[in-house]
N, C-alpha and C positions, 0 to 999 in steps of 0.2 A: 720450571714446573715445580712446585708444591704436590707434597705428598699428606696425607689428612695421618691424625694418629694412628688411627687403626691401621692403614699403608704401613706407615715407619713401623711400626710393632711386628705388623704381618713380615715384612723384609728382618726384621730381628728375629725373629721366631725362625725365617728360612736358612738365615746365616746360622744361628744358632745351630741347629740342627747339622749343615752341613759341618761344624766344628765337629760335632760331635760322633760326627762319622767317621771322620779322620782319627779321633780318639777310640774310634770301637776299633778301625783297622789294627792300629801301634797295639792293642790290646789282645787281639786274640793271633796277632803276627808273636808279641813275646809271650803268650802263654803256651800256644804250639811249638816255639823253640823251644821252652824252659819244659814241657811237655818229653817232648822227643827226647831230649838230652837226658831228662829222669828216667825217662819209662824204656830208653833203648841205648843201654850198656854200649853196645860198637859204637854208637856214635860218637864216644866224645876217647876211643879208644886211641887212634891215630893222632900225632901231632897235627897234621895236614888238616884234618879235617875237621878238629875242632877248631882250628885259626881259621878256613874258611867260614864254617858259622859264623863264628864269633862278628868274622869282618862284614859277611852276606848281613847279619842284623844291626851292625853299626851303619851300614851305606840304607839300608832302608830306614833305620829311627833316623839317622839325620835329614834325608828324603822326606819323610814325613811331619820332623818337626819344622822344617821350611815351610812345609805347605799348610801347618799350622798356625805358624805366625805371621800369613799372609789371609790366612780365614780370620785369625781373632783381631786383626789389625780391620779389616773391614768389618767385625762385628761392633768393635771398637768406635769406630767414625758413625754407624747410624745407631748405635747407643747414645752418643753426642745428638745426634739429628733429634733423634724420639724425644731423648731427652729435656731437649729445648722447649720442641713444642709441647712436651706433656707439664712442663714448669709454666706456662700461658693455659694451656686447657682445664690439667688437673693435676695440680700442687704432688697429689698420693703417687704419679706413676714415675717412677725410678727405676730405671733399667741400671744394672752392677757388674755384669761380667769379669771375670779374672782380666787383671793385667799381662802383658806380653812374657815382662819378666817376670812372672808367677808362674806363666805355663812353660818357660823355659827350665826353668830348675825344677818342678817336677818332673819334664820329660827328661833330665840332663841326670838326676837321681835315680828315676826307673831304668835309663839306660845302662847309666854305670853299674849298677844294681846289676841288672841281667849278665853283663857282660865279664863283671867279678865274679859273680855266681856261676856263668858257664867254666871259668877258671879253676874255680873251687871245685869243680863237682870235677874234670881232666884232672888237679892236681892227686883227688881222695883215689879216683879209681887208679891211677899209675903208681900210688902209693899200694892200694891195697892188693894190684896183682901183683909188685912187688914182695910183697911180703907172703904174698901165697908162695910164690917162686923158693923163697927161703928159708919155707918150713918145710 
């Protein structure tokens, strides 16, 4: 079975999309934790509880950059597909999509990123009631 341009584009346009869902998740999952931990002082109060965060959003960004690099890996393959055909139909259409390892070291950057940053923000506040304690 052969699929016409407009198919193969329509099926990129759907992968697409579903990428980008997975990217809206990892997104408003780290800005609700980076959220919480600014906006509520107890939270990042306790040793306990901020190494559970910390680990509760490393097990879901690696969860989700899996399922990431298995959406851009099939975006990837009918980008190839369209591709072909639209080099036989019309020379102009070029589909580009990010590479695998493109999307990995952004996710692998925001990760670490978040996960320094919940550190930073446990190490300022146990410094600063510290020093309340001592004045």
């Amino acid at each position: 079975m052969s699929l016409s341009i407009k198919d193969a584009i329509d099926l990129y346009q759907s992968q697409y999309a579903l990428v980008d869902t997975l990217w809206g998740y990892f997104s408003a999952v780290t800005i609700a934790v980076l959220g919480y931990t600014v906006g509520a002082e107890r939270s990042t109060q306790k040793l306990l509880e901020f190494r559970v965060m910390q680990c509760g959003f490393l097990v879901f960004a690696v969860g989700n950059l899996l399922a990431l690099i298995h959406a851009q890996n099939d975006l990837l393959i009918i980008k190839d597909y369209a591709n072909s055909l639209g080099k036989v139909l019309n020379p102009q259409i070029l589909l580009n999509p990010v590479e695998i390892w493109q999307l990995m070291l952004f996710h692998f950057l925001v990760t670490a990123s978040v996960i320094l940053g919940l550190h930073y923000i446990h190490k300022a506040r146990i410094e600063k009631d510290l020093n309340n304690l001592s004045v």
